[in-house]
N, C-alpha and C positions, 0 to 999 in steps of 0.2 A: 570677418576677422575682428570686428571690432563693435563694439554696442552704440547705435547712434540715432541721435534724436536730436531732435532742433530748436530752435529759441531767438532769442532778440535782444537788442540791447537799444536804448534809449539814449541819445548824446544829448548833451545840454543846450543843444544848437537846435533842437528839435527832431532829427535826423535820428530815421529808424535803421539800425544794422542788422538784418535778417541772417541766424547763423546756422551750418549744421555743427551735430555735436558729435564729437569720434572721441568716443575711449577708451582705450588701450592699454598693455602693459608696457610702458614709458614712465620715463625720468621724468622728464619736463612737461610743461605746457607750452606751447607754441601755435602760430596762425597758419593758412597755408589757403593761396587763393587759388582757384582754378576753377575754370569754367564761368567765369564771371560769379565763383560763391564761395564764399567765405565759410572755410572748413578750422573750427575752432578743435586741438588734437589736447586730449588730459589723458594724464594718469589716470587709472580707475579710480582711485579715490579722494581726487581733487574734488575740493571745494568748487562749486557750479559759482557765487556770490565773486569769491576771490579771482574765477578766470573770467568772466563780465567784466570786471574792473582792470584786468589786464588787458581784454580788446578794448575798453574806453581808452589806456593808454597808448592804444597803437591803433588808433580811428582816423590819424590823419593821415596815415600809412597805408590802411582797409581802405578810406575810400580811394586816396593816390591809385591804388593798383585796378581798383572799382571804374575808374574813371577813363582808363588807359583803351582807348579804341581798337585795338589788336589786341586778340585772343593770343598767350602764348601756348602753342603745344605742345610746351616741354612740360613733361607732369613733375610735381614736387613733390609726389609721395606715391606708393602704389597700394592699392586693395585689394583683395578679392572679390572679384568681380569686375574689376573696372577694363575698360578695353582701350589696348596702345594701338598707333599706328607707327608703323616703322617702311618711313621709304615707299608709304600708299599703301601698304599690307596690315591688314587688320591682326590683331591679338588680343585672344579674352585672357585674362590672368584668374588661375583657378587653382583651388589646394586640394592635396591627394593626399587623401590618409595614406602613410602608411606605415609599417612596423618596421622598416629598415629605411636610414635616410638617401634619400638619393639627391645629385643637382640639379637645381631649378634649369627645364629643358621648354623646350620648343617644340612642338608636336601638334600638324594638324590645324594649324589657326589657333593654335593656346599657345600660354607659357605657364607650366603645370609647377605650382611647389609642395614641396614634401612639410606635412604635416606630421609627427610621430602621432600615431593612435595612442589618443585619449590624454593627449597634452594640452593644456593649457592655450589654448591660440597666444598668441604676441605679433600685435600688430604695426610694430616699430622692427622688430626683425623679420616680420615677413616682404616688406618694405624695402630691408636695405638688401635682402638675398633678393626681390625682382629687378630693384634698381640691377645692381648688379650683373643681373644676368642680362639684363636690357641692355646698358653698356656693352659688354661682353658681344650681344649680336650687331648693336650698332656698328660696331668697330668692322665686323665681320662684313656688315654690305660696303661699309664704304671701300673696304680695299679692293671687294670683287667688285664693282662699279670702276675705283680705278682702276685695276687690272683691265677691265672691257674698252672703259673707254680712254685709256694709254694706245692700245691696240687699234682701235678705230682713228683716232688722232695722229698716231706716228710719236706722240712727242711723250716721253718717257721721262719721267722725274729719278735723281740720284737715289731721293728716301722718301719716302712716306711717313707723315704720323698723324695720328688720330688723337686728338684731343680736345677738352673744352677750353676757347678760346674767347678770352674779352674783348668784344667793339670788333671782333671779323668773323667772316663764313671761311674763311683761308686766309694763308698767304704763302708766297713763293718766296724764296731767297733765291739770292745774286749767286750761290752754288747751285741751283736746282733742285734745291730741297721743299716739299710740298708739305704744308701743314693742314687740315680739313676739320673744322668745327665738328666735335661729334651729332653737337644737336641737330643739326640740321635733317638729322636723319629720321626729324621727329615729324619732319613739311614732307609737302608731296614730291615723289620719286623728282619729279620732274625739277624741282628746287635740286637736290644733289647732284643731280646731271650737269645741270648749270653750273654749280660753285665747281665740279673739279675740274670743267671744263677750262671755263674762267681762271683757276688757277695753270691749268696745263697749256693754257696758251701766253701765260708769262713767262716760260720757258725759252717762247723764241721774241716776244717781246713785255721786257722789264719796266713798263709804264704805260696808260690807260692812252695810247694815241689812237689816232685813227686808221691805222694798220691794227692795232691791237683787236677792236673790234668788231673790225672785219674779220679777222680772223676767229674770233667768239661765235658772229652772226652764222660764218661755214658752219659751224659744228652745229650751233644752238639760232637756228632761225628766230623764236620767239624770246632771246633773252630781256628785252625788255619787260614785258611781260611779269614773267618768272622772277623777275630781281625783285620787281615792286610785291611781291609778296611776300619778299623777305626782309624788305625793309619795315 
């Protein structure tokens, strides 16, 4: 969906910034790391000299996140072609011509979006229609997940909701109210099993004692484990 080729930039510290190059029809220039590689996103017809000198002012930034010993899984943009995992399930993300638009669906081990034949690609809104739909299924396992394991637990939450949350995997409220980080849905199955656990046993107890985690360990044997990969 997008024209891309590679390149480098030279900091005056000596330090080589190896970059790939994505470009698109978009507004802006902007950075986006993933994968441990620095994916530089232009207009088509940005100046190549002028976005160099904008990664040289966001290089103590590039490396910061270069540096950071955990891979995040959360993706910061989507391609065609590029493949998600949601909840341990693989997904190749692919575009389907066609002559009438349909919603970006799930089908098969894809998540297939509509391209109108013989349109222009746009690789900023092909992006924000897979985010979205990615969202959209995220949302989707975590409830069936709480729904299964409510059932297997006994311990049932007032309300549920699905959201992206700063500095937690959850959190329970003193009504019974269960909140669930969407991302998380980005790690293995086995990471969501734990947070809603974890959250569904603040239910019967509202603070981290050691009945708490006994009660964790019943459900979730190996939560140790599992937490430190989400830390």
């Amino acid at each position: 969906m997008a024209v891309q080729g590679e390149g480098k930039i030279l900091l005056d510290n000596g330090i080589t910034i190896p970059y790939i190059l994505d470009r698109g029809n978009r507004k802006n220039m902007y950075i986006v790391i993933r994968g441990g590689r620095v994916i530089l996103k232009l207009p088509y017809g940005a100046d190549i000299a002028k976005a160099e000198d904008f990664m040289r002012g966001k290089a103590d930034w590039i490396l910061s996140k270069l540096s950071q010993p955990k891979d995040d899984p959360v993706p910061d943009s989507y391609n065609d072609g590029d493949v998600i995992s949601l909840a341990g399930r693989r997904y190749r993300i692919e575009t389907v011509e066609s002559r009438t638009y349909f919603q970006p669906r799930f089908t098969d081990g894809k998540l297939e979006i509509a391209v109108m034949s013989g349109a222009q690609p746009d690789g900023e809104r092909f992006s924000q229609l897979a985010q979205k739909a990615v969202i959209q299924k995220a949302v989707e396992i975590i409830f069936e997940r709480m729904r299964e394991l409510s059932s297997l637990t006994g311990l049932i939450p007032k309300k549920v909701t699905v959201k992206r949350l700063t500095g937690s995997w959850g959190n329970c409220s003193s009504l019974g109210n269960i909140s669930i980080n969407v991302n998380v849905v980005f790690y293995p199955a086995e990471c969501l099993d734990y947070v809603i656990i974890h959250e569904l046993c603040h239910l019967r107890h509202m603070d981290h004692s050691k009945d708490f985690w006994r009660l964790v360990e019943s459900f979730c044997p190996d939560w140790k484990r599992i937490r430190a990969i989400l830390r």
